[in-house]
C-alpha positions as a Markdown table, in Angstrom:
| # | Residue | x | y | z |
|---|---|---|---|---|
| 1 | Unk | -90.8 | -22.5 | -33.7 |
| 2 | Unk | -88.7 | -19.3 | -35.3 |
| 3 | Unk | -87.4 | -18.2 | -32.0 |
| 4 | Unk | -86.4 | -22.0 | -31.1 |
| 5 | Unk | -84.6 | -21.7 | -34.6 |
| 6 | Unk | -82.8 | -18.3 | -33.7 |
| 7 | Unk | -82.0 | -19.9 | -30.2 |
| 8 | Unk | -80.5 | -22.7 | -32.0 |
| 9 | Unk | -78.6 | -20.6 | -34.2 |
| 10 | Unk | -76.9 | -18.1 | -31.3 |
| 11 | Unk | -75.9 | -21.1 | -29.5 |
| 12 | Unk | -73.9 | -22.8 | -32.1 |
| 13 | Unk | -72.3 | -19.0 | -33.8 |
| 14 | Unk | -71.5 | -19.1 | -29.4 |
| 15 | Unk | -69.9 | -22.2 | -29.2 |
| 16 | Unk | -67.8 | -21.5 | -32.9 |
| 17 | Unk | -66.5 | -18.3 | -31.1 |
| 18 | Unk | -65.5 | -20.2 | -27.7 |
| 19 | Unk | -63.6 | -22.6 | -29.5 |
| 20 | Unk | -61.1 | -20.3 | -31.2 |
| 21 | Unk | -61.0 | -18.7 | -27.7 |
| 22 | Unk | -60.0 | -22.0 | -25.9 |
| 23 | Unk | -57.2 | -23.0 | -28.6 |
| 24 | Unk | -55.4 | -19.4 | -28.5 |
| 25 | Unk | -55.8 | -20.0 | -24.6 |
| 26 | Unk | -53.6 | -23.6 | -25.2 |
| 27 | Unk | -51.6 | -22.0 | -27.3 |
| 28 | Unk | -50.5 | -19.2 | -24.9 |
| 29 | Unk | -49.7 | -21.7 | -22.1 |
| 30 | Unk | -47.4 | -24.3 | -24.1 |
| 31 | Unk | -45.7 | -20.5 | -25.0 |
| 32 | Unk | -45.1 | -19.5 | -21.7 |
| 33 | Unk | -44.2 | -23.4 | -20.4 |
| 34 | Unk | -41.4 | -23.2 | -23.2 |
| 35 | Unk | -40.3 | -19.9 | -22.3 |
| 36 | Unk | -39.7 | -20.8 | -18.9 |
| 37 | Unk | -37.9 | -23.9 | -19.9 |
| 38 | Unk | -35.6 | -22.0 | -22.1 |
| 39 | Unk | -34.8 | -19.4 | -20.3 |
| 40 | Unk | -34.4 | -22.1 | -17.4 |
| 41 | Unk | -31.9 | -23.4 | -19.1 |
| 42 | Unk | -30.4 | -20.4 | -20.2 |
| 43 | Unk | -29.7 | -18.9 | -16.7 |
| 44 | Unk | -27.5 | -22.8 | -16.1 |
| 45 | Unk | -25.7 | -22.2 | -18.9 |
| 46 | Unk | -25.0 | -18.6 | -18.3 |
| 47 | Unk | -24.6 | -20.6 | -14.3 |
| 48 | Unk | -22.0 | -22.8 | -16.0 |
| 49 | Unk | -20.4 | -20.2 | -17.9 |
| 50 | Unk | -20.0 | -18.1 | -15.0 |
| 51 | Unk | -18.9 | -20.2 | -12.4 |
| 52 | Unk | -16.1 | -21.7 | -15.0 |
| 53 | Unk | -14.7 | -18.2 | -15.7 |
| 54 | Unk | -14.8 | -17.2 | -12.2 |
| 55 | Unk | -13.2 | -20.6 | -11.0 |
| 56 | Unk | -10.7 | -19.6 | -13.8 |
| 57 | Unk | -9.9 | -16.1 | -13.4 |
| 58 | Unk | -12.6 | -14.3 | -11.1 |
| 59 | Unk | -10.9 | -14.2 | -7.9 |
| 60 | Unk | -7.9 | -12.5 | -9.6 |
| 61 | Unk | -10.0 | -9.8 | -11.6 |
| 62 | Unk | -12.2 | -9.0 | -8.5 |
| 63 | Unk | -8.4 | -8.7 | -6.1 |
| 64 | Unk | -6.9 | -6.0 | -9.2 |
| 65 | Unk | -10.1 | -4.5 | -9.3 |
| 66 | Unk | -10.1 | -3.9 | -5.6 |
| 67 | Unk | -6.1 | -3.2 | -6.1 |
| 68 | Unk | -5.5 | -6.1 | -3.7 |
| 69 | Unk | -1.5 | -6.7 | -3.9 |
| 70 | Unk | -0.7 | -9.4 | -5.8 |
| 71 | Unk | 1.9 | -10.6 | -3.1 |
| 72 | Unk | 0.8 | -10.3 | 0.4 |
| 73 | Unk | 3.4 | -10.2 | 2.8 |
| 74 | Unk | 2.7 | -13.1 | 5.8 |
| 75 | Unk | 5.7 | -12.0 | 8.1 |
| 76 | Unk | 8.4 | -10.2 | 8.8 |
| 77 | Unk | 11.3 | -10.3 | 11.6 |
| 78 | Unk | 14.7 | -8.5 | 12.3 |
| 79 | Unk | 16.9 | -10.9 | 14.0 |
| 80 | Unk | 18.7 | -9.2 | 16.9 |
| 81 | Unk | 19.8 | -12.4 | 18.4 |
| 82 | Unk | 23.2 | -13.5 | 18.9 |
| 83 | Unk | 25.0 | -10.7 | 17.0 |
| 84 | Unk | 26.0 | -7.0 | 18.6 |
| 85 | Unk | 23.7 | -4.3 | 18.3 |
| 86 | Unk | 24.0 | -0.4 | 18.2 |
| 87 | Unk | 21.8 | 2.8 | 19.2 |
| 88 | Unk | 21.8 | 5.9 | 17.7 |
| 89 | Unk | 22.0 | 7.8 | 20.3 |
| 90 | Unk | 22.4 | 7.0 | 24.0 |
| 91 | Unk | 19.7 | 6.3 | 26.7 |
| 92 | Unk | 19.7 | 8.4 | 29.6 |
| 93 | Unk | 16.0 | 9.5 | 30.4 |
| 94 | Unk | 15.7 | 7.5 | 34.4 |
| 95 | Unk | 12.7 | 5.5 | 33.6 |
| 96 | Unk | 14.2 | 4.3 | 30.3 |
| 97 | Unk | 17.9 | 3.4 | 31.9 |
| 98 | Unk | 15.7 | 1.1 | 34.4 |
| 99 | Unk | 13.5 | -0.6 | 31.5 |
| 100 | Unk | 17.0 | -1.2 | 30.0 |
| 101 | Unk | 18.8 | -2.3 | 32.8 |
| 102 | Unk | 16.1 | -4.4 | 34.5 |
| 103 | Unk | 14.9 | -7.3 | 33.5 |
| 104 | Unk | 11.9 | -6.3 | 32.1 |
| 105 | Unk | 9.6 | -7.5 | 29.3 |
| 106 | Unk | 10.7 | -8.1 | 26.0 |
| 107 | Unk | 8.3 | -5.5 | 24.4 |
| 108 | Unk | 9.0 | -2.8 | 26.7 |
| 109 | Unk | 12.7 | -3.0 | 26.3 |
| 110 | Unk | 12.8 | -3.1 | 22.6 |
| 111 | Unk | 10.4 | 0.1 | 22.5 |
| 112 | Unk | 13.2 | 1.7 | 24.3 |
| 113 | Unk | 15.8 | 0.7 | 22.1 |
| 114 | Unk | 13.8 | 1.7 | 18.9 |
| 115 | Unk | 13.0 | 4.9 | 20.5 |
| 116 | Unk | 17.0 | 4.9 | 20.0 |
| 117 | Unk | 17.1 | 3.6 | 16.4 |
| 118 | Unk | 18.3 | 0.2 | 17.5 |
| 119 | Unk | 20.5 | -1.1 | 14.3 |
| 120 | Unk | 22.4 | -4.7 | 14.2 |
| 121 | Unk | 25.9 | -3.9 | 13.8 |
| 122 | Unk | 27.6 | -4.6 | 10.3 |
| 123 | Unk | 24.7 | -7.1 | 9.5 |
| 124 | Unk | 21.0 | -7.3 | 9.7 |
| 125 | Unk | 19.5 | -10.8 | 9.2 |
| 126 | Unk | 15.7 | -10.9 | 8.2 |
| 127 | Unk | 12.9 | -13.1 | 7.5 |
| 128 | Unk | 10.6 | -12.2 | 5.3 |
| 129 | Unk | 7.4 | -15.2 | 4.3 |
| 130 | Unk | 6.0 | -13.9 | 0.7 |
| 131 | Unk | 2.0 | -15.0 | 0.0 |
| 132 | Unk | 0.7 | -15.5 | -3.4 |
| 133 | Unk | -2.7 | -13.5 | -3.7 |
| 134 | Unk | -3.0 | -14.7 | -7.3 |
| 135 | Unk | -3.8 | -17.6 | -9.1 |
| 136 | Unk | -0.3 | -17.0 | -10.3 |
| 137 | Unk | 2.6 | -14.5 | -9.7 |
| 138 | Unk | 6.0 | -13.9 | -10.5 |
| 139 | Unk | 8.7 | -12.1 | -8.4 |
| 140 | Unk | 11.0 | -11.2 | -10.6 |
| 141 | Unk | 13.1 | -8.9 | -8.3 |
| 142 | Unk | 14.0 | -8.1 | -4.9 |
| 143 | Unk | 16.0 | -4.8 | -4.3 |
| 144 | Unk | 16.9 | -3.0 | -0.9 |
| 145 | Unk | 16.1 | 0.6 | -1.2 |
| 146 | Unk | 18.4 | 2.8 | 1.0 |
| 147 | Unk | 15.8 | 5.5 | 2.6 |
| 148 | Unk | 18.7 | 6.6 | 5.0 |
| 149 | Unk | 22.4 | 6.7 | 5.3 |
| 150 | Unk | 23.9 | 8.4 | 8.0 |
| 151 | Unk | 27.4 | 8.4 | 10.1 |
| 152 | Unk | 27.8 | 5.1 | 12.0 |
| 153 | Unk | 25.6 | 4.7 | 15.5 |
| 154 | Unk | 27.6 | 5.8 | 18.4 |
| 155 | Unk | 25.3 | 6.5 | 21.2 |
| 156 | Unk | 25.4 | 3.1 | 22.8 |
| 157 | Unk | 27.1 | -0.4 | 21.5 |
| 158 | Unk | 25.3 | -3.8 | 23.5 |
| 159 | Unk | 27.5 | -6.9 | 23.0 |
| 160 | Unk | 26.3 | -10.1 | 22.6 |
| 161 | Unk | 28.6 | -13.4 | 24.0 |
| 162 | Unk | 29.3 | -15.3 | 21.4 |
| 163 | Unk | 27.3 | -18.2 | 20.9 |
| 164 | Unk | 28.2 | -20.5 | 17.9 |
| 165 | Unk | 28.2 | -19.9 | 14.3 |
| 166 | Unk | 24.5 | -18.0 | 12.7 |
| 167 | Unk | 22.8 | -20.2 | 10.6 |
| 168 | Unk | 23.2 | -20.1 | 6.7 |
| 169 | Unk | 21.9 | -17.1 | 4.8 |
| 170 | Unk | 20.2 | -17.6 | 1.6 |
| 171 | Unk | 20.2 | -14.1 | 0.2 |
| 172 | Unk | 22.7 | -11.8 | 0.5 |
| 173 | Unk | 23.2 | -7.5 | -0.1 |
| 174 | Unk | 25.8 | -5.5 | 0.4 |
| 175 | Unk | 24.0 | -1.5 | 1.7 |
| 176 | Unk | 27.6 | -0.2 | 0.5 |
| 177 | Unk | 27.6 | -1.1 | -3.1 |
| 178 | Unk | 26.4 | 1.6 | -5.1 |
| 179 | Unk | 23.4 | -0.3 | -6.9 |
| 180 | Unk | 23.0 | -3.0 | -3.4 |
| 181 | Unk | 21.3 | -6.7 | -5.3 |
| 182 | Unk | 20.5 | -9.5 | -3.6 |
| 183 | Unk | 22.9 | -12.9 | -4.8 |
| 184 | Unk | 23.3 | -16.2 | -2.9 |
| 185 | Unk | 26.5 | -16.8 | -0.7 |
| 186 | Unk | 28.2 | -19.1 | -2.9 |
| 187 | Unk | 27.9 | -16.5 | -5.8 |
| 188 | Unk | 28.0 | -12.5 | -4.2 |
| 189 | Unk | 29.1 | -11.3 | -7.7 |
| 190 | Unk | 26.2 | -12.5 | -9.6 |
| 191 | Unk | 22.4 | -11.4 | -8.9 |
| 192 | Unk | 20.3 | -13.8 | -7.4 |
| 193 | Unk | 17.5 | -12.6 | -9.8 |
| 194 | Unk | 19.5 | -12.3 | -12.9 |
| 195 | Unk | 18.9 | -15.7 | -13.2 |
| 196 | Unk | 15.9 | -17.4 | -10.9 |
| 197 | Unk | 12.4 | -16.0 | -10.3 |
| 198 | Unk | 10.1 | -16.8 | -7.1 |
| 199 | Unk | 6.9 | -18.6 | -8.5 |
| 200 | Unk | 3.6 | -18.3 | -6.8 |
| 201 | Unk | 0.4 | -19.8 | -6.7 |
| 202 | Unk | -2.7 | -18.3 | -4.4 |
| 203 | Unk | -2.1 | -19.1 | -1.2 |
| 204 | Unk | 1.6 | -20.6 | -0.8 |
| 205 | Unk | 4.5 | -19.4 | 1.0 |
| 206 | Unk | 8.1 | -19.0 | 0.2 |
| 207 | Unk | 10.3 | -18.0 | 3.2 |
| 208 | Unk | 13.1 | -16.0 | 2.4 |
| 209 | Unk | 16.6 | -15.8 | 4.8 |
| 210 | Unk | 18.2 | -12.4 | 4.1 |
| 211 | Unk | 21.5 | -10.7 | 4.9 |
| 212 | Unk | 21.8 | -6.9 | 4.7 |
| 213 | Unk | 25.3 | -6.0 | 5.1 |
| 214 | Unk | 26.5 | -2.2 | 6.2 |
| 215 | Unk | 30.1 | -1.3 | 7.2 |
| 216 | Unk | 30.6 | 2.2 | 6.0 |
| 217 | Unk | 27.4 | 4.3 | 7.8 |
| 218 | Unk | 24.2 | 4.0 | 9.7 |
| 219 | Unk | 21.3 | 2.9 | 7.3 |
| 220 | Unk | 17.6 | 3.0 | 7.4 |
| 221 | Unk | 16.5 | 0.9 | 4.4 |
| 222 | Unk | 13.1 | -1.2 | 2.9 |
| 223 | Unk | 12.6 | -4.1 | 0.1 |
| 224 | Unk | 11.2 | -3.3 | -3.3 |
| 225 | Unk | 10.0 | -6.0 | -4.9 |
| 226 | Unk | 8.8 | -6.4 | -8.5 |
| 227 | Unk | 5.9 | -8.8 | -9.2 |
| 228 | Unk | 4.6 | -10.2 | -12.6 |
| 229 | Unk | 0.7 | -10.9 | -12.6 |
| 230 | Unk | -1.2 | -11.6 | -15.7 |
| 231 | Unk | 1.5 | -10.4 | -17.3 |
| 232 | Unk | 1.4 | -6.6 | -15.8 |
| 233 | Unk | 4.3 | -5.6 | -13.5 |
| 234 | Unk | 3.9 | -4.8 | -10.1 |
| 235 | Unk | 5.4 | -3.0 | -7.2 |
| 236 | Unk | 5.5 | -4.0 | -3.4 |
| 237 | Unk | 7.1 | -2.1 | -0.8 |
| 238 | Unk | 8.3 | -4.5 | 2.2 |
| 239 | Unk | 8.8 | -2.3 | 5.8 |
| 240 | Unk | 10.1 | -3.5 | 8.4 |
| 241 | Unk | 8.4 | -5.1 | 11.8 |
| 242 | Unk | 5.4 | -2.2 | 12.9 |
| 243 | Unk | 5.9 | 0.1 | 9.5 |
| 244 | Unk | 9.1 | 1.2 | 10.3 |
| 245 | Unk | 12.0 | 1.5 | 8.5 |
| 246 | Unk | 14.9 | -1.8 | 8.1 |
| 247 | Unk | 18.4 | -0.6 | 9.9 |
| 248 | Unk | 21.8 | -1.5 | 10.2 |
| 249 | Unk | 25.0 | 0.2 | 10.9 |
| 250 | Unk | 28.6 | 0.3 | 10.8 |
| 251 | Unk | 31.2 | -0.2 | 14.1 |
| 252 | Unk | 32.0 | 3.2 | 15.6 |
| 253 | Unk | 35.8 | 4.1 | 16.5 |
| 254 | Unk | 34.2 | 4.6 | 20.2 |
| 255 | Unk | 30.6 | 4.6 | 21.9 |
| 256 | Unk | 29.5 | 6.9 | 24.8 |
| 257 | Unk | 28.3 | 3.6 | 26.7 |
| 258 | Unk | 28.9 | -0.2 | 26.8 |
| 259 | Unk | 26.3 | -3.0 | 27.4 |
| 260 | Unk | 26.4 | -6.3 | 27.9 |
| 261 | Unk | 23.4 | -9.2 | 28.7 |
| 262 | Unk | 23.0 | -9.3 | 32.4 |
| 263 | Unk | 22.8 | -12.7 | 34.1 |
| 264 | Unk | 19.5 | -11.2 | 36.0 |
| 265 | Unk | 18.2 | -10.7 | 32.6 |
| 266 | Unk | 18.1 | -6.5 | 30.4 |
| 267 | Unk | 21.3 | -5.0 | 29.9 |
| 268 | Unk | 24.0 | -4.6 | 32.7 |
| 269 | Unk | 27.0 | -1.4 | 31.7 |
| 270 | Unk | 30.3 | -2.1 | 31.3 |
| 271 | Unk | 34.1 | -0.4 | 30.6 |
| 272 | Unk | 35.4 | -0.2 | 26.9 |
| 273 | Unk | 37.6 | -2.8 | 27.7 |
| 274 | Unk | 35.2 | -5.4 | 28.7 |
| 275 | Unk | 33.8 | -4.9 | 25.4 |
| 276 | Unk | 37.0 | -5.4 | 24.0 |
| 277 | Unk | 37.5 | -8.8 | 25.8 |
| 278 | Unk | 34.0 | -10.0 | 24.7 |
| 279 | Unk | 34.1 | -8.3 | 20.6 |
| 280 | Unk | 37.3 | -8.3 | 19.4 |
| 281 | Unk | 36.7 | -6.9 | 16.2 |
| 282 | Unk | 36.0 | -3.1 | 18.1 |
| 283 | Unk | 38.3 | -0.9 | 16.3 |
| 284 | Unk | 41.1 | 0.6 | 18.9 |
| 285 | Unk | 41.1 | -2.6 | 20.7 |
């Protein structure tokens, strides 16, 4: 009877014991369910937050981090036709005299003529197509930079027949000033960039027509161009087609050979005064 008594008594002090036990138990598990749900919705928020700011602004933090440009340039092109070109000096290696004079590709003759600095004469006409890379840029400025100024290009002159009048140029410099600025043509004496500014957003285009003008030398020149991007200013160097350098020259008193465009296609010689006939503006004429 005693020892059913003490039985009785271990069993219920056992049961008070495993009932504290099971509460804490409950107790740990509605913890860690709201822990999970808070920090569940914690990491949307922080999501929400994130996403939001890099919508916003990450793109352009993660491109000046990376020191993207904020400008990318899409294209650029020297306009050779239709207008009479000069070399530097004249081409008389055998195999390059027959790329020249042949009608051979395009590539291979123009590799010729810029192993001989090929320069437009008096004017250089280029497009240039500008590419936001921000969610918002400025270009405030556009300058030409004279690298190069040398006499005028003598070695060879190639004349272009006249074919109508060029089409309209929307910028406009002048390599002979002493500070050279871009203005429009209706307005040479006023700096196109003293009063407009190029806005961009990421991912559009502006196309800009430019005329480079150079009478008194031979110049090798390149574009430096001033950008505003979350407010900090910015410089971008434009080169010209393959890394090399923009060129243009002035008309030489005389050139050591004459070209004109061959009906059978390249570059067929002729006498000073067939130039004269085709160009008249050849000094000495």
């Amino acid at each position: 009877m005693a020892k059913a008594r003490r039985k009785r008594r271990a069993g219920s002090a056992a049961g008070a014991d495993a009932a504290p036990e099971a509460g804490s138990g409950r107790w740990k598990a509605a913890r860690t369910w709201a822990a999970g749900i808070l920090s569940a919705v914690l990491i949307a928020a922080l999501g929400v937050v994130f996403t939001t700011w890099f919508n916003a602004r990450g793109p352009d933090t993660v491109d000046r981090i990376s020191g993207t440009p904020p400008v990318k340039v899409g294209h650029v092109a020297v306009d050779y036709s239709a207008q009479d070109t000069a070399l530097k000096t004249p081409v008389t290696d055998p195999g390059e005299r027959a790329t020249l004079l042949a009608n051979a590709s395009g590539p291979r003759r123009d590799a010729v003529m810029a192993r001989h600095l090929w320069a437009p004469l008096e004017q250089a006409d280029l497009t240039v197509v500008l590419i936001g890379n921000r969610s918002s840029v400025r270009i405030v400025d556009i300058k030409p930079r004279v690298l190069d100024r040398a006499p005028v290009s003598d070695g060879a002159l190639l004349v272009y027949t006249p074919a109508g009048e060029a089409d309209t140029i929307e910028l406009a410099a002048d390599l002979d000033d002493p500070a050279p600025r871009f203005a429009t043509a209706g307005d040479l004496d006023t700096s196109y960039f003293r009063k407009k500014q190029i806005d961009l957003n990421r991912d559009e285009r502006v196309t800009l027509s430019m005329s480079i003008k150079g009478r008194a030398a031979y110049y090798e020149f390149d574009l430096q161009v001033t950008v505003l991007a979350e407010d900090r200013t910015e410089q971008l160097t434009i080169e010209g087609p393959s890394g090399s350098p923009f060129r243009v020259t002035g008309t030489a008193g005389a050139y050591r050979a004459y070209y004109a465009v061959s009906s059978l296609g390249g570059w067929q010689p002729i006498s000073r005064g067939e130039a004269c006939a085709i160009e008249r503006k050849l000094k000495g004429c």
